[in-house]
C-alpha positions in Angstrom: -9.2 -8.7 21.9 -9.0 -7.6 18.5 -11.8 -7.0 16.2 -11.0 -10.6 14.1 -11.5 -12.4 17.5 -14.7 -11.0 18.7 -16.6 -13.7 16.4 -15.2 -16.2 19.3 -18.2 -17.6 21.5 -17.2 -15.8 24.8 -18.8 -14.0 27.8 -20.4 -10.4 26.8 -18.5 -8.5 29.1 -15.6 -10.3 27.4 -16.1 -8.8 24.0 -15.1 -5.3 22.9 -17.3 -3.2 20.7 -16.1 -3.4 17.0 -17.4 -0.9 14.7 -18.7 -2.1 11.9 -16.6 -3.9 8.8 -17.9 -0.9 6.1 -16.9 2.0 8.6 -13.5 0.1 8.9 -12.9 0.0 5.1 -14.6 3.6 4.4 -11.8 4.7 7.3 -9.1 3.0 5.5 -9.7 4.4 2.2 -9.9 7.8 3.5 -6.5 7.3 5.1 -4.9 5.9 2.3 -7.1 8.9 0.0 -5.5 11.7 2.3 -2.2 10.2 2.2 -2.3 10.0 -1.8 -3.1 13.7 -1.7 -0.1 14.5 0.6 2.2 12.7 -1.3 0.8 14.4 -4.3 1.5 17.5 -3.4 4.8 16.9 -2.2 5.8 15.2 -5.4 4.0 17.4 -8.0 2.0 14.2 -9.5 -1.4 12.7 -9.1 -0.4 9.8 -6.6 -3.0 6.8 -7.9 -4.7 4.5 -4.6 -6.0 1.3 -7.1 -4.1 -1.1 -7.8 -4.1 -2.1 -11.7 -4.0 -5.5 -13.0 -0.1 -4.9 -13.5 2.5 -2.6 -12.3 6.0 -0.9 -13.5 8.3 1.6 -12.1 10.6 2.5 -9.4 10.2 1.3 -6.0 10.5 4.7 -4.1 9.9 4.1 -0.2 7.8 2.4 2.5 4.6 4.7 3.7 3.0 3.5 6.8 -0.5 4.1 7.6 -2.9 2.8 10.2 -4.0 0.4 8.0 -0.9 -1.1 6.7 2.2 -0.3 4.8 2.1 0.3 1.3 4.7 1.1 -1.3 5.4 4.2 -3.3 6.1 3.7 -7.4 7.1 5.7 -9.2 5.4 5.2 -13.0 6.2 7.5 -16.0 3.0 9.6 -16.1 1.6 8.9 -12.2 2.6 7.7 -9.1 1.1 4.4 -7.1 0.3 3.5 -3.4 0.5 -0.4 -3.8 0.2 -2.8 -0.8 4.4 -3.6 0.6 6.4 -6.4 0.7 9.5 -6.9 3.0 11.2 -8.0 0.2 10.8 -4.7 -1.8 13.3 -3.0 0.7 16.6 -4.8 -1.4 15.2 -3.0 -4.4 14.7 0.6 -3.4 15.7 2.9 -6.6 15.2 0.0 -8.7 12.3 -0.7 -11.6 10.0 -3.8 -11.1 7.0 -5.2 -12.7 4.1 -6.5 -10.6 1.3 -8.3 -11.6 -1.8 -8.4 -9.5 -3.0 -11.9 -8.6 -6.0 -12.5 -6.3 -5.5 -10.1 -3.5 -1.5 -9.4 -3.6 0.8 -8.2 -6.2 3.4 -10.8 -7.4 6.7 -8.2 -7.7 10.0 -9.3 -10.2 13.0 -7.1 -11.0 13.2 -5.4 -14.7 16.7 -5.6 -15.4 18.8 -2.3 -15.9 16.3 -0.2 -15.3 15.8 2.5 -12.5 16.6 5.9 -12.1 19.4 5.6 -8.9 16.9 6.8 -6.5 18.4 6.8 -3.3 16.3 5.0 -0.4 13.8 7.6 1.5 
């Protein structure tokens, strides 16, 4: 039983112990913090973790983490660790624009632009 279940009226010796909801977010934000310092230092530029209200660049490659997959973009100045889409794989090396609505990012393809990154 996962932690999302647990809320289920059952049995106590049916339940597992989940830890609470802010250690869970304070560990994903630590993951997803190292990660962004990794891929900093691999690529030379401060990799950004928040999501802005909209996004541009190049759709580098999938990271996976604990918590999730996210994307890498690549932006003129930074670099960005945005939540991933399946559908983001056809455009690898390609520029989009994404624009943040409620909790997801809504992606579209800017046409001619991207900088023939290969997929990683």
């Amino acid at each position: 039983m996962n932690c999302e279940q647990a809320n289920r009226p059952r049995g106590v010796a049916d339940q597992e112990p989940c830890p609470p909801r802010k250690a869970l977010e304070r560990m994903a934000a630590l993951e997803l913090s190292a990660k962004a310092k990794e891929l900093s230092g691999e690529l030379g530029l401060h990799v950004l973790t928040h999501v802005p209200n909209r996004v541009a660049g190049v759709y580098a490659r999938r990271i996976d983490l604990a918590q999730g997959r996210m994307a890498l973009i690549i932006a003129d100045r930074h670099k960005l660790l945005v939540p991933w889409r399946p559908a983001l794989e056809h455009f690898a090396g390609k520029g989009l624009k994404g624009a943040l609505r409620r909790q997801t990012l809504s992606w579209k393809l800017e046409r001619g632009i991207g900088i023939g990154l290969p997929p990683m």
